[in-house]
N, C-alpha and C positions, 0 to 999 in steps of 0.2 A: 722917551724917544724924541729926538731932534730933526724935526720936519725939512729943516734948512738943509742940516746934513744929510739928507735922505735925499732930497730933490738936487745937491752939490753931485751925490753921486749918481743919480742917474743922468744927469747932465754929464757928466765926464765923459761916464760911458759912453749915451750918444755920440758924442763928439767924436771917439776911439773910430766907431762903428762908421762914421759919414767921412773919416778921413781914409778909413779904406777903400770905402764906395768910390771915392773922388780918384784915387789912385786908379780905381780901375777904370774908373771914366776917362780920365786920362787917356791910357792904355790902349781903352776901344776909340777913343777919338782919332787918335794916330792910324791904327792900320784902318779905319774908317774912310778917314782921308786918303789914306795912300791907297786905299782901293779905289775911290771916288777919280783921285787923277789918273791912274790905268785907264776904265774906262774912259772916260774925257781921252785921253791921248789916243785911246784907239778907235774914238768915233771922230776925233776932227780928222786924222790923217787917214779916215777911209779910202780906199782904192776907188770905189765904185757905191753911186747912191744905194746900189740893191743890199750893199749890206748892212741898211738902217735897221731890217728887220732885227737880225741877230742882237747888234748891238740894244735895240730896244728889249729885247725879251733880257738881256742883262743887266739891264738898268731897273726892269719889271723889277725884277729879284731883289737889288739891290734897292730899291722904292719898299719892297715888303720889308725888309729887314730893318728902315730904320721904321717901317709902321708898327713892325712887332716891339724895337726897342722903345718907342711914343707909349704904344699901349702898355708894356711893363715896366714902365718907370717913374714912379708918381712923384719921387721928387726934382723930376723936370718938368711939369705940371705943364706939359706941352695939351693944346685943345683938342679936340675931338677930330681925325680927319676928313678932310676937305676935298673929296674928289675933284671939284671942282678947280683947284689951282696948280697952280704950275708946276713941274718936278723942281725949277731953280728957283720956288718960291719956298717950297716943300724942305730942301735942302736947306736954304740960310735962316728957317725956322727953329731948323732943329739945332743949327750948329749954334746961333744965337742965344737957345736956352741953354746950352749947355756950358756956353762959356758965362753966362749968367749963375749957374749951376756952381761950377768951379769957384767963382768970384774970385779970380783971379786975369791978370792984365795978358795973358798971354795972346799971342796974336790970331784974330779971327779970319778965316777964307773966305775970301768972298768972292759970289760966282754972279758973273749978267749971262743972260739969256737974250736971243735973240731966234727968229721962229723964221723958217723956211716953208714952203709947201711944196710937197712932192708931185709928181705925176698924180699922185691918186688925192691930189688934197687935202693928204696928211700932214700934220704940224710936225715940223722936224725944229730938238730943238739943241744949239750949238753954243758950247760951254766955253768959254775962255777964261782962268786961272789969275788974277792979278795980283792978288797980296795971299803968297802962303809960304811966309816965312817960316814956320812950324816944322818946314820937312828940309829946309839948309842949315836952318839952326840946329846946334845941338841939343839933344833932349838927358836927361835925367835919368830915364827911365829906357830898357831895352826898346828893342821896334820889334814886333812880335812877325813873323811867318808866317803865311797864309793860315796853317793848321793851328799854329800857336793863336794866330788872332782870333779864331771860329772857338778852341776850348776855352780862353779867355773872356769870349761874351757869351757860354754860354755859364760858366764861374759867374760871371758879374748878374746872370739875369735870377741864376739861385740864390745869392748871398740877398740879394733884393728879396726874393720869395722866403728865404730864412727869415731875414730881419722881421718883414711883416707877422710871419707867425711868431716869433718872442716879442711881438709887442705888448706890455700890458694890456690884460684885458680888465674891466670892472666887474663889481660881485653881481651887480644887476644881469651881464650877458652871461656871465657863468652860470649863475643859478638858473637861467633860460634854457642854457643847455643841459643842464643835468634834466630840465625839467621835457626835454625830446629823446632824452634816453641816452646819453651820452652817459657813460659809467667812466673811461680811461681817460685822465688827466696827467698823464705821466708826464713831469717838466714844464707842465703850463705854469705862464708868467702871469701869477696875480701880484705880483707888488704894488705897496699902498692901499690896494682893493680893501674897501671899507664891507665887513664881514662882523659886525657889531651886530650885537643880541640877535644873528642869523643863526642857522641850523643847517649844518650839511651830514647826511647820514653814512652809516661806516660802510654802504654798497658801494659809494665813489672812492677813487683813488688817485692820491695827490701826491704817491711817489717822487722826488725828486722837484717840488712843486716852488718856484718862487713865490716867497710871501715876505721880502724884504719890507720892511714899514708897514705893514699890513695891518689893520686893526679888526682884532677877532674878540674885542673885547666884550663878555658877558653872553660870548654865542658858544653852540652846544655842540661837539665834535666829538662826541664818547665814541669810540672804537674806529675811530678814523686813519686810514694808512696814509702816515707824512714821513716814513721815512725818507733820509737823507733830502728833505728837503729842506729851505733854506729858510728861516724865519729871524735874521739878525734884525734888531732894532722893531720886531714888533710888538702889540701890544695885545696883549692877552688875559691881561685882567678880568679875574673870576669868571673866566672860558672853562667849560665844562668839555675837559678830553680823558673820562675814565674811559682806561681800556685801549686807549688809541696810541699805534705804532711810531714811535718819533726816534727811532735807531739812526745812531748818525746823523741825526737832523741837524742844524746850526742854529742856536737861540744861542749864539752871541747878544749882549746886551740887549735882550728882550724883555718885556714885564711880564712876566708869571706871578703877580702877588695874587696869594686869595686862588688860585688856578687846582680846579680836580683834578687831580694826576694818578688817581688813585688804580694801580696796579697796570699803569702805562707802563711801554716800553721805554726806556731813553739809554741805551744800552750805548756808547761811544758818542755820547752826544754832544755837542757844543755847548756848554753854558758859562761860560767866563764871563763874569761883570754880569749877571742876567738878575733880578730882583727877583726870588723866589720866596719875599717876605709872605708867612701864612699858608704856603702852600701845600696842597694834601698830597704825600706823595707816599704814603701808607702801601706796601704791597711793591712800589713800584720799581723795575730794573732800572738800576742805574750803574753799572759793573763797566768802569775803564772810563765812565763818563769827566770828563771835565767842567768843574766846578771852581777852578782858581774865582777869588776874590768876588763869589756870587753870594747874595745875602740870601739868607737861610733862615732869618731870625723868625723864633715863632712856627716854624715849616714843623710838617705834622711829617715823619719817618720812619714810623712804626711797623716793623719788618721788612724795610726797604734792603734790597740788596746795593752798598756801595762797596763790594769787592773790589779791588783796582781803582777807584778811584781820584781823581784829583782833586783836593779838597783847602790846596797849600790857601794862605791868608782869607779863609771863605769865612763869612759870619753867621755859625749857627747859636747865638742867643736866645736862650729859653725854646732853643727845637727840643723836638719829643724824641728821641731814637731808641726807643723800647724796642728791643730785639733786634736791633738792627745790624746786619752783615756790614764789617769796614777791615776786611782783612788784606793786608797790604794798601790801604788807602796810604794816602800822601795828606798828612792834617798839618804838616808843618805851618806855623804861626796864624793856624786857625782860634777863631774865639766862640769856646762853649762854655760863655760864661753860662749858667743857672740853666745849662741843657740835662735832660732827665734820660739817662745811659744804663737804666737799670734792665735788666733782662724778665724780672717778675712786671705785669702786668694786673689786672682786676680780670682777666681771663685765662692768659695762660703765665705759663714761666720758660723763656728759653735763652738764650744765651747771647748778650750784644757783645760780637767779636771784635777786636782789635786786633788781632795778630801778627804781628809783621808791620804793623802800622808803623809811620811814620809822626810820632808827635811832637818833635822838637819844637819847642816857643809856642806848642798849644798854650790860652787860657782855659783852667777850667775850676774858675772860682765861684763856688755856689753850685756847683754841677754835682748831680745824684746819681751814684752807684751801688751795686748791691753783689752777694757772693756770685750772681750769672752775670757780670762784667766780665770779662775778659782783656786783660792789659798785655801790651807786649811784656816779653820778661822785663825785669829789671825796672820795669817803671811803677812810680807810686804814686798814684793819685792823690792822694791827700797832702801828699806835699804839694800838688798844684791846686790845691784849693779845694777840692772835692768834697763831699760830703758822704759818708760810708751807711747806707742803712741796713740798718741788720738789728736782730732783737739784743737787745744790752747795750746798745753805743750809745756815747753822751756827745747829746747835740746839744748842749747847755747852748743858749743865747743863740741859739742859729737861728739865720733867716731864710725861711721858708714858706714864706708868703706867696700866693700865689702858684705855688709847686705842684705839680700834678702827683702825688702819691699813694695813688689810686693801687688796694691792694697791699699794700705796705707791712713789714713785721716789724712793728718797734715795739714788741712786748718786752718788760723790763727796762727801757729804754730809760736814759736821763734826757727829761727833755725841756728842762726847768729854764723857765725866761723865755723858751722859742716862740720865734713868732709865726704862727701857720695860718694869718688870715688870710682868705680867700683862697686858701688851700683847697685841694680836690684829696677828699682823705676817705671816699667812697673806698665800704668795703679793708679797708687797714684797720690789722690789729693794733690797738693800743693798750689791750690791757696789763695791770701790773705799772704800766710807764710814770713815772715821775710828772704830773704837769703843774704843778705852782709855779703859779706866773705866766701862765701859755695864754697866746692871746691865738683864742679860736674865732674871732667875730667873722661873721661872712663864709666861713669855708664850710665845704660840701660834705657830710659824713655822714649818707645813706647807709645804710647796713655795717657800719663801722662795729667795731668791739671795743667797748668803753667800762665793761666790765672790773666790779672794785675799783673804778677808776674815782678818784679826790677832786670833784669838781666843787667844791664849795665857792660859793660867791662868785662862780664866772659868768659871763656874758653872756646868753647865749639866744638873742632873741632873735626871732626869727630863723632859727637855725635850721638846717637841712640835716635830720635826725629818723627821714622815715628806714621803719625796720632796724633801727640801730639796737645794738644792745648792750643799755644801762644795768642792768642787772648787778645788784646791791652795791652799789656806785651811789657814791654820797653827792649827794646837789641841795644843803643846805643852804637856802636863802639864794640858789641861782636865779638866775633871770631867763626864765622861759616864754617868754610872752611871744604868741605869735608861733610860735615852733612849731615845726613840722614832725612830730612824734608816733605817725597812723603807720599799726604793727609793730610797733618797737618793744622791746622787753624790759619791763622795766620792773621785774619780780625781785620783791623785798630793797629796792631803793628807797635810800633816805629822802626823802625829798619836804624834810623838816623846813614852814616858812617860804619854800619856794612859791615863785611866781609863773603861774600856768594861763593866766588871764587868756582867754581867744587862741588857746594853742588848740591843735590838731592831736588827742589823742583816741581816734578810731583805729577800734580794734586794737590797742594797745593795752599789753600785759603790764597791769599794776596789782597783782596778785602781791600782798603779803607789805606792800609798801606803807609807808609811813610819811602820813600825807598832812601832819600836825601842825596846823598854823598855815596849810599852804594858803593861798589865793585860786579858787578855778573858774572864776566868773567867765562866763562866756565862752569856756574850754568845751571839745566837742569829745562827749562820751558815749559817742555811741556804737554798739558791741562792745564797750570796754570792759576788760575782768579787773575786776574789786573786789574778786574774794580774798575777805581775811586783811585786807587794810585797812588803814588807820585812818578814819577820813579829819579832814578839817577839824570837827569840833571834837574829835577824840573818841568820836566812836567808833566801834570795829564794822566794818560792812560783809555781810553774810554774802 
């Protein structure tokens, strides 16, 4: 977010705002004046003294009106009134600010006074005209009609009274008033309102809500209604809005990285150019939304609805979209490279659509799919780089590092040379699969099926193996040091010379295995079954 450009723009605007004000000031200055010389002309050529009265009580009038205009006009920052002075002091006070107001040279009226006393030793006071070039010259601008000049100030005293209310407010006077019971904020101007690691709860409503430049970063808005309001250029970094309404909202180039979004609304929403690196949008509507050229990378997807779509040049690198709805999206020369499009999960299995999609000049090199993908006709994936999982395919030398394959059938599979470190392989079948040469260091394979699997000589320390099941799966001379192996099955495994030093095997079934030469110093066995094993020094354990 670009603070310059942020404060460029609400500058302009002002600017917009005060050049119509000045028009209308303008406007009321003129039939102001010309009512101002009426009376003057028909109090100097009075008939008779007795009709000062009258004239006074129209002058009265016209005294309140410009008092009413003083008091509702703050940016003529006219002083407090003055009973005490003169109506022709009163007069070229106001006309003075206002041409101060304008900052412009136009010509100012100016009135002397001179003071009579009546029979009753009243001050009578008698106006003479000397420079009001303003009403021979031409003007610009219409000269408005009595009726016309009366709806035009009272136009200008609203547009004054509008303006004040869309001024921004700060998060300090906000959270003041939610905190007097104030619940509807429909169109309230919080722009730039610094709203960081604050909390507003989902009883308030921020409907249609300016939050241009706004920092909301790290603060908690779960279930909060922001529809269709405006959030371009804010920041929103690891803001927690599960649950919360943002239909139609505008997050034009706003930061969402890291941001809960988890089964939000964002149904027609603005997000072009928006940073959605990391973000959790699992569950969340996003159907017709716009997403041109918004990064994605890393963004968790996982049964989001992006039906309709706009997704052309966006970057979803290594996103998650397990089961995710994209039928008629628009992915034209989107990049998913090593994004994971499989429909199976570690929970459920259903179907990531494509339908109708649009994928022309997609990348999708290193990207994961499976028989619940869904491709428009005619298109193949694997010609775009994809990666097919499915039990029997040879992923010889693939890299799949770091891949979330959580779940996975690659029984049978050729998967000789791949590389799946820091893989998430929790719960994936592997058994039967080919792995000489597979470099598993670091990756995750709780409850995995490893089953007859050929693990001789592999790495595997410290490994993530609870509940897994080794079961008669060779691990001659592996390196288990440290491993996580509490509950795992590991009935009649070779585990000839292996290295178990300080591993984790509580409650783990070693029923029947063959433990000849291993190493278990420091190994945790406790409830472990070792009926019928072969221990270390060759004896059988009862």
């Amino acid at each position: 977010m670009n603070e310059q450009q942020v404060n460029l723009g609400s500058l302009f605007s002002r600017i917009e705002q005060l050049e119509q004000q000045l028009l209308m000031v303008k406007k009321y200055y003129t039939g102001l004046k010309r009512q101002l010389d009426l009376v003057t002309e028909q109090f100097n050529n009075r008939p008779e003294l007795q009709e000062w009265d009258v004239l006074k009580g129209e002058f009265t009038e016209l005294k309140k009106q410009l008092s009413d205009r003083t008091f509702n006009s703050q940016p003529l920052d006219l002083p407090p009134n003055n009973d005490t002075k003169e109506d022709a002091e009163i007069v070229k006070e106001f006309f003075a600010r206002v041409d101060r107001q304008l900052q412009q040279d136009s010509p100012t009226p100016t009135f002397e006074a001179s003071q009579e006393l009546t029979n009753n030793n009243e001050q009578v006071v008698t106006f003479t005209n000397e420079e009001i070039d303003a009403v021979e010259q031409e003007t610009e601008f219409t000269v408005f009609t009595d009726e016309e000049f009366k709806i035009e100030r009272m136009l200008l005293l609203l547009m004054r009274d509008e303006t004040d209310e869309n001024r921004a407010i700060s998060a300090e006077a906000f959270l003041m008033r939610c905190q007097e019971g104030e619940k509807d904020f429909t169109g309230i101007n919080l722009a730039t309102s610094d709203f960081s690691k604050k909390s507003i709860s989902w009883e308030f409503n921020l409907s249609r809500a300016n939050l241009t430049g706004a920092n909301l970063s790290y603060g908690s808005f779960s279930s909060l209604n922001l529809s269709e309001a405006n959030l371009e250029n804010a920041d929103l970094y690891k803001a927690h809005l599960h649950s919360s309404n943002l239909e139609n909202a505008n997050l034009k180039n706003a930061n969402l990285s890291e941001v809960n979004l988890v089964n939000a609304d964002m149904r027609r929403a603005n997000l072009i150019e928006t940073d959605l690196c990391k973000v959790n949008l699992q569950d969340a509507k996003l159907t017709e939304a716009n997403l041109r050229n918004a990064n994605l990378s890393k963004a968790k997807l996982i049964s989001a609805n992006l039906n309709n779509a706009n997704l052309s040049k966006a970057i979803l690198i290594e996103a998650d979209l397990r089961s995710a709805k994209l039928r008629n999206a628009n992915l034209m020369g989107a990049d998913l490279t090593k994004a994971n499009l499989r429909g199976t999960s570690q929970y459920n299995n259903q179907v990531v659509d494509f339908y109708g999609a649009n994928l022309k000049g997609v990348k999708l090199q290193q990207a994961l799919y499976d028989e619940n993908t869904r491709f428009p006709v005619g298109f193949n994936p694997s010609e775009a780089g994809a990666y097919l999982i499915a039990p029997g395919v040879s992923l010889q030398n693939a890299d799949l590092s770091g891949a979330d394959l959580s779940g996975a059938n690659l029984t049978e599979a050729n998967l000789k040379g791949a590389n799946f470190s820091k893989a998430k392989l929790n719960s994936a079948n592997l058994s039967g699969a080919n792995l000489s040469g597979v470099n598993l260091q670091g990756a995750y394979m709780n409850q995995i099926n490893l089953s007859c699997a050929n693990l001789t000589g592999f790495n595997l320390i410290k490994a993530e193996l609870v509940g897994a099941d080794l079961s008669v799966a060779i691990l001659n001379k592996t390196d288990l040091r440290e491993a996580k192996l509490s509950s795992a099955k590991l009935r009649g495994a070779d585990l000839k010379e292996a290295d178990l030093r300080a591993a984790d095997l509580n409650n783990a079934d070693l029923s029947g295995a063959n433990l000849t030469g291993a190493k278990l110093g420091g190994a945790n066995l406790y409830y472990t079954k070792l009926v019928g094993a072969i221990m270390p020094d060759g004896t059988v354990h009862e």
